[in-house]
DRENBA-860453 format. One record per residue (C-alpha): x negated, z negated, y. Coordinates in steps of 0.001 Angstrom, whole numbers, plus 500000, padded with zeros to 6 digits. Example, Ala and Ser with C-alpha at 12.3 -4.5 7.8 and 13.67 -1.06 7.14 Angstrom:
DRENBA-860453
487700492200495500486330492860498940
//
This chain:
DRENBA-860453
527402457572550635529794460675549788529767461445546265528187464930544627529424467821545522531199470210542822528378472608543135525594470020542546527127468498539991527393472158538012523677472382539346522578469312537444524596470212534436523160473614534099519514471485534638520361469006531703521926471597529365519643474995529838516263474278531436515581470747530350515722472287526637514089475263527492510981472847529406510570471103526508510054474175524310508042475535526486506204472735526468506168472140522749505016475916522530502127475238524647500861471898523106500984473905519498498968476279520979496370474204522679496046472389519151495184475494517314498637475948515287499669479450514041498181482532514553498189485643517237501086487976516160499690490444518540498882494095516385495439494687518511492713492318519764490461492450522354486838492698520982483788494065522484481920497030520724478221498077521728478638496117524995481745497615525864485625496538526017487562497673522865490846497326520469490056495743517236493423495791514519494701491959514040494032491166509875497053488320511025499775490621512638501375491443509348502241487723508705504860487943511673506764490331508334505156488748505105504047485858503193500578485638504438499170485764500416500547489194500047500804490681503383499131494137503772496089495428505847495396497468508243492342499918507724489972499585510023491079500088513619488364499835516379488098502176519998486919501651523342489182500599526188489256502530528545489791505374527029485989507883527069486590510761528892487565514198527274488912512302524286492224513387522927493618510035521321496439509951518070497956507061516978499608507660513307502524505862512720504170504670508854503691502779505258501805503887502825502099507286502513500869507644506139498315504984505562496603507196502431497379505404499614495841505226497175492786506116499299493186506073502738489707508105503286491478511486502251495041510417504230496510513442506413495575511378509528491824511801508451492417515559507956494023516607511170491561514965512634489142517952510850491178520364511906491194518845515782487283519196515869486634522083513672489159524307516597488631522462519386484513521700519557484791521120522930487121517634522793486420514472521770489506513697519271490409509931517959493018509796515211493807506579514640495562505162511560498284502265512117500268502235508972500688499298506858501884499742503575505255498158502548506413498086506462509561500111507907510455500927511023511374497733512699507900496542511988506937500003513480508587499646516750506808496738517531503548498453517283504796501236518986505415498451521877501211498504521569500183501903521211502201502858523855499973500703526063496452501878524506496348505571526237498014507602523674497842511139523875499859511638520419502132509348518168502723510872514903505499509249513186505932509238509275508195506539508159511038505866506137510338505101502367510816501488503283514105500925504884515741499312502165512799497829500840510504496756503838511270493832506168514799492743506443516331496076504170518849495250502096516176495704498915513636494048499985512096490501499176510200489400502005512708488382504553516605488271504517518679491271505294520597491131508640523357493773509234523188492589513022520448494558514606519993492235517669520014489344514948516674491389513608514805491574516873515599487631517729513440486941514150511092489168515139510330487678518384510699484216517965507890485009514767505371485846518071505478482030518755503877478952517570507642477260517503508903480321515653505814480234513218506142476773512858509609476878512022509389479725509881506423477731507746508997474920507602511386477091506275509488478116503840508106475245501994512053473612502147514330476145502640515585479713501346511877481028502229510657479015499402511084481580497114509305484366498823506849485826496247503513484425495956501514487366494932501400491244496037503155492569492394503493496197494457506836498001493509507441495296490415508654492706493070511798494738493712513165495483490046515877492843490455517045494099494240518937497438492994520795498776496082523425501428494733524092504536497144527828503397497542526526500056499155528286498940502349524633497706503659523092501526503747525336502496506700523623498971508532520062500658507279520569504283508063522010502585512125518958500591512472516595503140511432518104505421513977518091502375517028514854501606516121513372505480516263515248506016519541513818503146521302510128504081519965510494507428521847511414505767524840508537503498524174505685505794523736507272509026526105507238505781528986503647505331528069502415508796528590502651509737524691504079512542523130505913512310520022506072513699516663508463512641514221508106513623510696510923514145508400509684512276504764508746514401501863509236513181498129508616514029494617511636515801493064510667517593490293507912515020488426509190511925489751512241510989487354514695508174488923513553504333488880516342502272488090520139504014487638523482502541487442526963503891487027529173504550490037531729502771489233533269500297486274534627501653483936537096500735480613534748499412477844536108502926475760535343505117478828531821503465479093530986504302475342532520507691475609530078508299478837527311506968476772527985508879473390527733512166475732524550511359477188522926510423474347523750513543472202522823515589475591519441513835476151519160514732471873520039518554472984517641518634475986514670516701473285515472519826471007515167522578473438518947523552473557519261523355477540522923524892477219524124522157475021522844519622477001523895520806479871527429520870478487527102517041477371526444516407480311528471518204482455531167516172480490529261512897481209529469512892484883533114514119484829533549510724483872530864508985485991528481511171488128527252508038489697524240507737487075520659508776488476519245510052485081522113512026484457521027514115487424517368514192486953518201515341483087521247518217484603518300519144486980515534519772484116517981521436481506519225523714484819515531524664485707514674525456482209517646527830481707516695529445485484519495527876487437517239526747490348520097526306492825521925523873490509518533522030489904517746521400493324520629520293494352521019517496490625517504516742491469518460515698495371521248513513493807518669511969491295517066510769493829520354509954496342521575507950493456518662505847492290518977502450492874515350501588493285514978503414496668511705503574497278511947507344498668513313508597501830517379509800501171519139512475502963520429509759505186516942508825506593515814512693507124519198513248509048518058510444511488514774511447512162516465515236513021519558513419515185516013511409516872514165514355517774517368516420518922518303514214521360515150513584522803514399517621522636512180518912526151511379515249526870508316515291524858509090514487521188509054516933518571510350517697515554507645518271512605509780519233509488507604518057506393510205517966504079510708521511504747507020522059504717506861520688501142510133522740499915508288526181501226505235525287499792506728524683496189508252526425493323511837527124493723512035524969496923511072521722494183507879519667495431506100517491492327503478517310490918501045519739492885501425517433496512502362514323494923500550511464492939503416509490492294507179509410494546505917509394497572501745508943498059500139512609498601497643514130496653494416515759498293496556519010498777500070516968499685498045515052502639496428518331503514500082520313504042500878517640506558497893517606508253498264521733508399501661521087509754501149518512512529498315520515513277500554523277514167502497521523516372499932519517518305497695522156518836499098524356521781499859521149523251496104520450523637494331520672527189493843524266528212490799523967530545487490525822529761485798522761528106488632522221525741489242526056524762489929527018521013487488528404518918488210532056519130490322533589516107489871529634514601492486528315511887492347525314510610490154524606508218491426524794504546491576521999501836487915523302500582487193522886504248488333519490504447487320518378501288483631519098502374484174517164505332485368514068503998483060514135500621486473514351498590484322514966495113484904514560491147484004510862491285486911510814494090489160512394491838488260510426488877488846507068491157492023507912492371493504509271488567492335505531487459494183503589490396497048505612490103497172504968486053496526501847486126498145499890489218501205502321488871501991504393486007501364501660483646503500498628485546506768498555486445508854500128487534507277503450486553507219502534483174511382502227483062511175506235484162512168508337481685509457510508479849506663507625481199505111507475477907504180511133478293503331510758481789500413508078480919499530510013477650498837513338480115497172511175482852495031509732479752493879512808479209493400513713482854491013510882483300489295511172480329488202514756480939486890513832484287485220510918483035483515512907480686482712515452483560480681513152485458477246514074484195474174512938486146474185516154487769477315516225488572477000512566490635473642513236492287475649516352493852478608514222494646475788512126496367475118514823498147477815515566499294478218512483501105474903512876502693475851516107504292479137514725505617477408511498506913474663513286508754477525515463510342478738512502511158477075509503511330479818507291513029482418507486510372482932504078508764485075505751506175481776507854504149480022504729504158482378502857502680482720505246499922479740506281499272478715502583499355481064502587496067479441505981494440476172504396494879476894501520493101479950501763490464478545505057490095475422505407490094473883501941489635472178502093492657472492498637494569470370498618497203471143501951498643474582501123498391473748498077500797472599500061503130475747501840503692477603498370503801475606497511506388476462500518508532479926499442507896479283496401509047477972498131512353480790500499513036483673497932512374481928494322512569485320493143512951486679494222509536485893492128506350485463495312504335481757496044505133480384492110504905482652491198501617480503494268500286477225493246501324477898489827499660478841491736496558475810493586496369473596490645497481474621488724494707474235491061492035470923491285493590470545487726493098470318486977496794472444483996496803472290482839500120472549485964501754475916486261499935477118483330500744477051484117504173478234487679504067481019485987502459481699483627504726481627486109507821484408488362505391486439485275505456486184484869509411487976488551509379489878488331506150490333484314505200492716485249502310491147488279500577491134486555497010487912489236495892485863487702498742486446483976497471485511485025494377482363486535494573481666483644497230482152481432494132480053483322491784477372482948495103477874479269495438477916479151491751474246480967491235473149478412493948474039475349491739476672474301494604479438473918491415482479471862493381481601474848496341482161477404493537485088475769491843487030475420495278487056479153496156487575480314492422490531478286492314491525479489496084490616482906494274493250482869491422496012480956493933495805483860496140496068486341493234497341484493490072496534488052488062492863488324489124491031488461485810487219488030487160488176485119488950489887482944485908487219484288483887484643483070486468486467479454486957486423478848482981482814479790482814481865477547485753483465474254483787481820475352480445478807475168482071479306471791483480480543470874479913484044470558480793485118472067477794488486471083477648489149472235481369487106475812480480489703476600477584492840475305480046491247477859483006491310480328480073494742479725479005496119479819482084494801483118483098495989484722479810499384483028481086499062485221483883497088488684481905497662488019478389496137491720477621493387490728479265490510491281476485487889489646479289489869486458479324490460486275475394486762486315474722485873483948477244488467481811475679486981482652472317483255481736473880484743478024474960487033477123471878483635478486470147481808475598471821484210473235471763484064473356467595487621474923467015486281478456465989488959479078463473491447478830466749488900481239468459489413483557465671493294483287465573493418483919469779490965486726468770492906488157465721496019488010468088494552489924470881492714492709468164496885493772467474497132494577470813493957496519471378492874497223467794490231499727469017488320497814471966485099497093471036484060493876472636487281492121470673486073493582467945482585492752467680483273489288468564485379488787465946483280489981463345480639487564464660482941484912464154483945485854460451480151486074459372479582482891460754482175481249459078481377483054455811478165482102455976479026478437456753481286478608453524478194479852451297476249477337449042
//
């Protein structure tokens, strides 16, 4: 026999070395997947919807990016495939400014889609929300990937707070920053399979993963990752952002979409940097001279002389200019004495220069104009927000009037760039007879659109109190300078609409969201909110189940309307029927820490105590700061006289919220019961200094001090 040819020999080489290997993990994918291991990283599912095909939004897509404990959601995303006839179908594109936050039922998305109906009666318009919060725009090309095959008539595109901070940016702290591109995309889509998940879970109990964060701490997580605006790694950010926007054109304009990308906007004027370092090192006697100057400048500005400062520090940054408070302190002093030209432009290099970058630079903005250039008469077009926000403010300086915070609009901010995307997208629209504008029609006004979406006082008052309390009061807003201040004026803020919410003024806020439901009665959103009014604010629980029911109807798939319904059914004292709205909220959402909780405090009112210990402690694992749920677990063992385990639940949620008042007098209650009262009034004491005027602490320990007086009489 003649021995193997050259070429067969290469043949059986290239067998053994390439598709051997690549058999057996194909193979190894497969068996993973016919055992049930990982999870479908695709961003849409197929679902049916009143007997029909449809799209349902994946609650598991975001884990491809995040720890699965903190990874964000989706709201609600649920249309028919195909596509109805005469409808005119936007995707939105973004983070969280896109998505609504803090309130996604008055986001600019929901108000175009006013202005769509209110001009153009005769079409059927879907605007459909796909922002996650904390994502960027490699996250964002893979959905575009989706949309582009879901019939898109519009992509609106508003991204770019997250560069540095999202997935794989240089600040961020959920996966490891790559300067290679291609490196980027090979995570990315080895993360859509079992292997890749299964290495990537492997990883992460043994290897660097291991200390990804295990609970969503918002804009806290990222104090220690400081990225300075002379960092080599920004050029990497500001390439990618641009790669990745100029293959989601290509994307969505192959798919039949046009495009609009949005430039960002951000607060200027009211938003004061977030972290700030100097430029450059400096001499220890240079450093102290820098310092001396801005101290007696920030001492000048305090006083009122704007001049003086000005001069201190105009002095200060001849030595380092580097310094983000400098600028935002040159910017107010210049504003005050009527230089508006200077302030704008220390203002812009406040926020250029802070190291926290949570906002869109002049880097990003210059990408999403180099985007929409090139791809100019191909379908994509440019939709200048920042520019929108500069005409629309005082001396060219956006704050506080269209922003809540740095970046998340207020009613009027989200309204702008609805206005604005409206103008663009509108003379775009079909032209036939059935589609025709309402004659002499512009779009409706924030009033307007207000009415539509039930955006009332109770709204307002909801929004102030999310805003104050799971922002302005955490880090790192409360390193800004002037914070104090801030939370004093938003005190005040919330307190007058508090004390504005008469009776009258909720049953009309009730009715307000009656009129916009019965105009229309398919909007998941109203129920959802109103569900909320009902209850938290009107004490009405069984009306508010009705409307988490309809939620249930209009988005079955989402966990939103069913963990509500358990809610309510067990305040109702419906135990069972909690227990399995619960369970169907877990289906949907399996790690939503609220939902095992109240399915505790279900299981719990059914006498099922290991049920209800389980998903309290799966509760405060998911979300080591949730109050109710430590509070809940302590409760459970005092009950089951497990004293000593009650006051250790108690302790270790104070660990985690040791300002909590709730958990302090639960600890109180079980130290109380457990015969160490003087330690109950020592933990309560303690607490009283750091909330000398809340009531509860207060009373309680008064209680305790009567008791023991009267125990000490004869």
């Amino acid at each position: 026999m003649s021995p193997p040819s050259r070429l067969r020999l290469w043949f059986f080489r290239l067998t053994a070395l390439v598709l051997v290997p690549l058999f057996l993990l194909g193979l190894t994918e497969m068996g993973l997947r016919l055992f049930g291991y990982g999870f479908n990283p695709k961003p849409l599912i197929a679902r049916r919807w009143e007997g029909r095909a449809a799209f349902a939004d994946n609650y598991r897509f975001p884990w491809r990016f995040f720890p699965r404990e903190i990874s964000r959601d989706f709201d609600p995303i649920l249309f028919l495939a195909p596509k109805p006839r005469n409808t005119f179908r936007v995707f939105i594109l973004g983070s969280s400014a896109a998505q609504g936050v803090p309130d996604g039922a008055f986001s600019f998305g929901r108000q175009l889609e006013v202005m769509l109906r209110e001009s153009r009666p005769g079409l059927r318009f879907e605007v459909i929300n796909a922002a996650l919060t904390a994502v960027n725009s490699h996250v964002a090309l893979v959905l575009g990937r989706e949309l582009a095959r879901r019939e898109a008539d519009a992509v609106v595109v508003y991204m770019g707070n997250n560069e540095v901070v999202g997935p794989f940016g240089p600040g961020t702290v959920f996966q490891p920053f790559f300067s290679s591109l291609r490196l980027i995309r090979f995570n990315i889509a080895l993360k859509s399979l079992r292997l890749g998940q299964l290495l990537g879970g492997l990883l992460s109990s043994f290897g660097p993963g291991k200390k990804d964060p295990g609970v969503w701490r918002g804009m806290e997580m990222f104090l220690d990752r400081q990225v300075p605006a002379d960092d080599p790694r920004l050029a990497s950010v500001y390439g990618h952002y641009r790669d990745n926007l100029d293959d989601l054109c290509r994307t969505l304009l192959a798919g039949g979409s046009r495009v609009f990308l949005c430039t960002v906007a951000a607060n200027l004027a009211d938003c004061p940097p977030f972290a700030s370092r100097h430029g450059a090192p400096m001499p220890s006697e240079r450093l102290e001279e820098w310092e001396d100057l801005y101290r007696r400048g920030a001492e000048r500005e305090d006083a009122g002389d704007f001049a003086a400062a000005l001069d201190f520090f105009g002095r200060a940054a001849a030595i380092d200019d580097g310094h983000a408070a400098l600028h935002f302190r040159t910017a107010r002093c210049a504003g005050r004495l009527g230089d508006h030209e200077r302030a704008r432009a220390s203002y812009r290099r406040a926020l250029e220069r802070d190291t926290l970058r949570f906002r869109a630079d002049g880097g990003i903005n210059g990408r999403v104009r180099e985007t929409a250039s090139a791809f100019e008469g191909r379908g994509v077009f440019l939709t200048d927000i920042e520019k929108a926000f500069a005409d629309a403010s005082e001396h060219g300086l956006p704050g506080r009037e269209l922003f809540l915070d740095h970046v998340h609009m207020t009613f009027r901010g989200n309204h702008l760039i609805a206005r604005t995307l409206f103008e663009r997208i509108e003379p775009l629209l079909p032209q036939d007879a059935a589609a025709a504008a309402v004659s002499g029609s512009v779009p409706p006004g924030p009033e307007a659109c207000a009415e539509r979406l039930a955006y009332t006082e109770w709204d307002r008052m909801m929004i102030l109190d999310e805003m104050l309390n799971a922002y302005f009061r955490t880090p790192p807003f409360t390193n800004q300078l002037g914070n104090a201040a801030e939370v004093a004026r938003m005190e005040r803020e919330l307190a007058e609409l508090r004390a504005g919410l008469s009776p009258a003024v909720l049953e009309e806020a009730s009715g307000s969201y009656d009129r916009a439901i019965s105009r229309s009665p398919q909007d998941w959103w109203l129920r959802w909110k109103y569900a909320q009014l009902l209850y938290l604010g009107r004490g009405r629980a069984r009306e508010a189940l009705e409307q988490f029911e309809a939620v249930t109807r209009l988005v079955p798939y989402s966990f939103l309307g069913w963990s509500g319904m358990g809610f309510i059914h067990h305040k109702l004292g419906d135990a069972d029927a909690a227990v399995a709205s619960c369970l169907t909220a877990l289906e949907a959402a399996p790690t939503k820490a609220e939902v095992h909780n109240t399915l505790g405090a279900a299981y719990s009112l059914k006498g099922a105590a290991d049920k209800a210990e389980e998903h309290f402690k799966k509760a405060v694992t998911l979300q080591p700061h949730y109050t109710a749920a430590h509070v809940n677990l302590s409760y459970l063992y005092a009950e089951g006289g497990r004293l000593d385990e009650a006051v250790r639940a108690g302790r270790r949620g104070l660990a985690f919220e040791p300002g909590s008042a709730e958990l302090v007098l639960a600890l109180a209650d079980h130290l109380v019961r457990s015969g160490a009262a003087d330690e109950a009034i020592s933990e309560l004491k303690n607490a009283q200094q750091r909330d000398p005027r809340n009531e509860a602490l207060n009373r309680k320990l008064n209680e305790l001090l009567w008791e023991k007086a009267v125990q000490k009489t004869p």
